[in-house]
C-alpha positions in Angstrom: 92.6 90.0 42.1 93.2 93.4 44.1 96.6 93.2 46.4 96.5 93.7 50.3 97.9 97.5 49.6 94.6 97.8 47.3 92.2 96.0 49.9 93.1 98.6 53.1 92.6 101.7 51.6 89.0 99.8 49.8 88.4 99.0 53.6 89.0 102.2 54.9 86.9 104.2 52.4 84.0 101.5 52.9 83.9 102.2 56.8 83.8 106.0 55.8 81.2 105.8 53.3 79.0 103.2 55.1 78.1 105.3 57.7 78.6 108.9 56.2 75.3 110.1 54.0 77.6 109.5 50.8 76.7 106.1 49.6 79.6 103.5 50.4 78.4 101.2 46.8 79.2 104.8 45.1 82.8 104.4 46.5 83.3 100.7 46.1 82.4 101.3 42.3 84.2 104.4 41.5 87.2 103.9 43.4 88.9 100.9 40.8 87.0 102.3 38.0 88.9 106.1 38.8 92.1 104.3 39.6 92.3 101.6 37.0 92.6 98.9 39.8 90.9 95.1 39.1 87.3 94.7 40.3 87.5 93.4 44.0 84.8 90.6 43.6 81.6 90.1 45.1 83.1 88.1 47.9 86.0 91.5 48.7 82.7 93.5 48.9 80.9 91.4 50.8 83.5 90.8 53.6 83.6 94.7 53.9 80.3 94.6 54.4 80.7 92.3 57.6 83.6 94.9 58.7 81.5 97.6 59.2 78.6 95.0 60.5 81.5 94.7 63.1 81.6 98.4 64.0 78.0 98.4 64.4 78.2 95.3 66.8 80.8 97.1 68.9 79.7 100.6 68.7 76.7 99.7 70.1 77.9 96.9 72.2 75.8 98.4 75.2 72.6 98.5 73.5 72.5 94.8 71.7 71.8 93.0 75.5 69.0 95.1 75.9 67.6 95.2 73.0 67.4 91.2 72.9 65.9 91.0 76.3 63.3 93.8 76.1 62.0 92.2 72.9 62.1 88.4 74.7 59.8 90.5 77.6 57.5 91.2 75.2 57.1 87.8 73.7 55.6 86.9 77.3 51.2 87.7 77.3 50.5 90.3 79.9 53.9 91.5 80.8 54.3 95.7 81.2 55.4 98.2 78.6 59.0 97.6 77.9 60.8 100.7 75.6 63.8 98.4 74.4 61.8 95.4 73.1 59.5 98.1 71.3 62.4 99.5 69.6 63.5 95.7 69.0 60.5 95.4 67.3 60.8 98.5 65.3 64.1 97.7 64.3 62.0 94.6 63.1 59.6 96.3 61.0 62.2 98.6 59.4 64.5 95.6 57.9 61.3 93.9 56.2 61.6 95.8 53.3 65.0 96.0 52.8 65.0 91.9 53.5 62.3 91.7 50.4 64.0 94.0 48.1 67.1 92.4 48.8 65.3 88.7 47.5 63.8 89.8 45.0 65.9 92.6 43.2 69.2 90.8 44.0 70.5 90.0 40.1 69.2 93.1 38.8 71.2 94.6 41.3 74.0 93.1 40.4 73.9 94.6 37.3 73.5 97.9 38.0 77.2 97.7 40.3 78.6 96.7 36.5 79.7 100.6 35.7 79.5 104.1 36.8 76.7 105.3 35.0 74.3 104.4 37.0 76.6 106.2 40.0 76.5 109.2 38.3 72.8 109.7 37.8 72.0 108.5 41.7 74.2 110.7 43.8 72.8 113.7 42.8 69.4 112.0 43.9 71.2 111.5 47.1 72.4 115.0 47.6 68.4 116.1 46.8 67.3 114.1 49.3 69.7 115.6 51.8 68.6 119.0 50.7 65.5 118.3 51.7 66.0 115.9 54.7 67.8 118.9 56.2 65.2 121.4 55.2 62.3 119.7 56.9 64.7 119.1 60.0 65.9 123.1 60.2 61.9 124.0 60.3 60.8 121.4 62.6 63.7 123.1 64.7 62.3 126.1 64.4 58.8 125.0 65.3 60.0 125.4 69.4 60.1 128.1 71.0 63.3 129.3 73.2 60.2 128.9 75.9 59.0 125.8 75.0 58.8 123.4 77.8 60.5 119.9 77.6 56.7 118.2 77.2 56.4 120.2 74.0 59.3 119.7 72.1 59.0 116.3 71.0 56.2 117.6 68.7 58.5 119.0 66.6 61.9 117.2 67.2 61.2 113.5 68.7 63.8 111.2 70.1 63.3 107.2 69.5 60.9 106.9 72.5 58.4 108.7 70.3 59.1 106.5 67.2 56.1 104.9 65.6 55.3 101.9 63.7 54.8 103.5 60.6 57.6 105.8 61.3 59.6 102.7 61.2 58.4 101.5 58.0 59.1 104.3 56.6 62.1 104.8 57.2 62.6 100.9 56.2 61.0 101.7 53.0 63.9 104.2 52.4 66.6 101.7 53.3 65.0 99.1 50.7 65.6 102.1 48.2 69.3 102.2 48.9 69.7 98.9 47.2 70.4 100.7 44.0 74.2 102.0 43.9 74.9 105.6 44.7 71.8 106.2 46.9 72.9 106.5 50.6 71.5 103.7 52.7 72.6 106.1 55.8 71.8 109.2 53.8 68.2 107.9 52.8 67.5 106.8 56.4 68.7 109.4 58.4 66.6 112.0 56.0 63.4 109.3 56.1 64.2 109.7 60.0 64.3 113.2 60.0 61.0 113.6 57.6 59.6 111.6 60.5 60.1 114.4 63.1 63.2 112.8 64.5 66.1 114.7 65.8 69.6 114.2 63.1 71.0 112.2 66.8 68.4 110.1 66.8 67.9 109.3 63.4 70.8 108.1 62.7 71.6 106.3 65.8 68.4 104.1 64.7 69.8 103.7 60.9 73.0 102.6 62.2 71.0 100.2 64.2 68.8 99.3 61.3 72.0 98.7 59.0 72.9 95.8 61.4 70.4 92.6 60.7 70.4 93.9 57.2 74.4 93.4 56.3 73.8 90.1 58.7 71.7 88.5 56.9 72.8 89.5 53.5 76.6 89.1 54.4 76.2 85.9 56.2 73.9 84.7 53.5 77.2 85.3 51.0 80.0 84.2 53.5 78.3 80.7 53.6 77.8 80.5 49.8 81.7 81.3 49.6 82.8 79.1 52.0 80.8 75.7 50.1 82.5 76.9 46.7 85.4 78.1 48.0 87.1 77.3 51.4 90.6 78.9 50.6 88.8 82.4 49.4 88.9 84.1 52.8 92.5 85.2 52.3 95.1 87.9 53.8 93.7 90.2 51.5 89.6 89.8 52.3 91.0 90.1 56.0 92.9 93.4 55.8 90.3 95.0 53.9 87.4 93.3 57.0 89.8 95.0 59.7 90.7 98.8 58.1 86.5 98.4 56.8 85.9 97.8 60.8 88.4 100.2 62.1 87.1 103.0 60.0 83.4 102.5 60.3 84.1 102.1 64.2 86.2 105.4 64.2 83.0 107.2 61.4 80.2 106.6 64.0 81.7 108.1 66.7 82.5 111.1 65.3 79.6 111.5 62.8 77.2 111.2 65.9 78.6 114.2 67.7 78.7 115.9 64.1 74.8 115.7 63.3 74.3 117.3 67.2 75.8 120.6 65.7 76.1 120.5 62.3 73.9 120.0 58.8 73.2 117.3 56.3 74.2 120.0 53.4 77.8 119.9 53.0 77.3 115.8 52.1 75.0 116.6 50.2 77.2 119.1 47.7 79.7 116.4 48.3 77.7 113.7 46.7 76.5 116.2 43.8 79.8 117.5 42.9 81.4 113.5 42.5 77.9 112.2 40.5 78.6 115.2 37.8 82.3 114.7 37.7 81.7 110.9 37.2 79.3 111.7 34.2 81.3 114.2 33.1 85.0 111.7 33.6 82.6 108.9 31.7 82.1 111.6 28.8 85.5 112.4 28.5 86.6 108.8 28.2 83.7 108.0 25.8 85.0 111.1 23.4 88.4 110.2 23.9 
């Protein structure tokens, strides 16, 4: 079992990673591996989950009343056009196939989160798809004019208003990808987001949104199971690691939001290619040592 001086700094690079294109089930895997600490347990993992389900929750704090009522509005036949509940109901759409892979795909999963291998070989998937997330955002940027009026740039760079069904599905289709280790769930959305025609802003304000009922319902799912085997297993340690998780997810949105309105996708994605070849090339070392 990992020690409350082990669990902070697991929390803290969790919240980082969660949110940040750079795959936080890259980290969780390599960190102990690299540092030759115990495996935290499914239950550690799961509990930082629920810390940066937390940041989410209060990041966003604003947006969750709204979001609930416009998508109650809806419910009722004949009422008018209401933006929120349609992005309640997009938000809807995009967790169904992350909800299904989840169910299905859940042990073989569990599998894959057994060694770094598999880490290796997926981050530098994760730093193509940036690539090219980025490209297709830099020429739909490009696509308006200095003279373009307001009514015309959406065309080429939308904001959520302009989201559509299948956008939405799509960009839950990439979120269902990121169940494999080292492939970004952020990264994969925000670049599924941008394919879409979305602005970086907006893209990833709705996969921060999207992450939420997924980590619900697959953290609480796990909680409960913990808490009918084990009652004492929610510990100092599992707390520590939930609050710097929280803390640091809280702190990474803020400032990765007012990143993406200046700045590119790229240097994440070297980032995420430079540690997938140095964990195949740390793994080959060991193996030949």
């Amino acid at each position: 079992m990992i020690t409350v001086w082990q669990a902070i700094p697991l929390g803290i690079v969790q919240g980082l990673t969660e949110f940040l294109p750079i795959s936080s089930s890259a980290h969780l895997v390599l960190m102990p591996w690299l540092l030759d600490w115990p495996s935290p347990g499914l239950a550690f993992d799961v509990v930082l989950h629920l810390g940066t389900l937390l940041a989410v929750l209060v990041f966003f704090r604003a947006e969750w009343g709204p979001l609930l009522r416009g998508f109650l509005r809806t419910l009722r036949p004949g009422g008018p056009p209401d933006p929120m509940g349609r992005l309640a109901w997009l938000l809807i759409l995009g967790t169904m196939p992350a909800g299904l892979a989840g169910l299905l795909l859940e042990e073989v999963v569990a599998r894959l989160f057994e060694g770094p291998l598999v880490i290796g070989l997926t981050l530098p998937l994760t730093a193509l798809a940036l690539v090219l997330g980025e490209r297709r955002s830099s020429r739909a940027a490009l696509t308006v004019a200095p003279t373009a009026t307001a009514a015309l740039a959406p065309a080429a760079v939308r904001d959520l208003s302009h989201l559509r069904a299948r956008d939405a599905l799509l960009i839950g289709l990439a979120q269902a990808g990121a169940i494999l280790p080292g492939l970004s769930r952020s990264g994969l959305t925000i670049v599924a987001g941008l394919l879409v025609g979305l602005s970086r802003p907006a893209a990833a304000r709705f996969s921060f949104l999207l992450s939420a009922p997924v980590i619900l319902g697959a953290g609480g799912l796990e909680i409960v199971k913990l808490l009918r085997t084990d009652p004492a297993a929610l510990n100092l340690t599992l707390l520590s690691g939930f609050l710097a998780a929280g803390l640091a997810g809280y702190l990474t949105i803020a400032v990765f939001l007012g990143y993406l309105r200046r700045y590119s996708l790229y240097p994440f994605a070297l980032y995420c290619l430079t540690l997938g070849l140095i964990t195949l090339g740390l793994m080959a070392v060991r193996a030949g040592g």
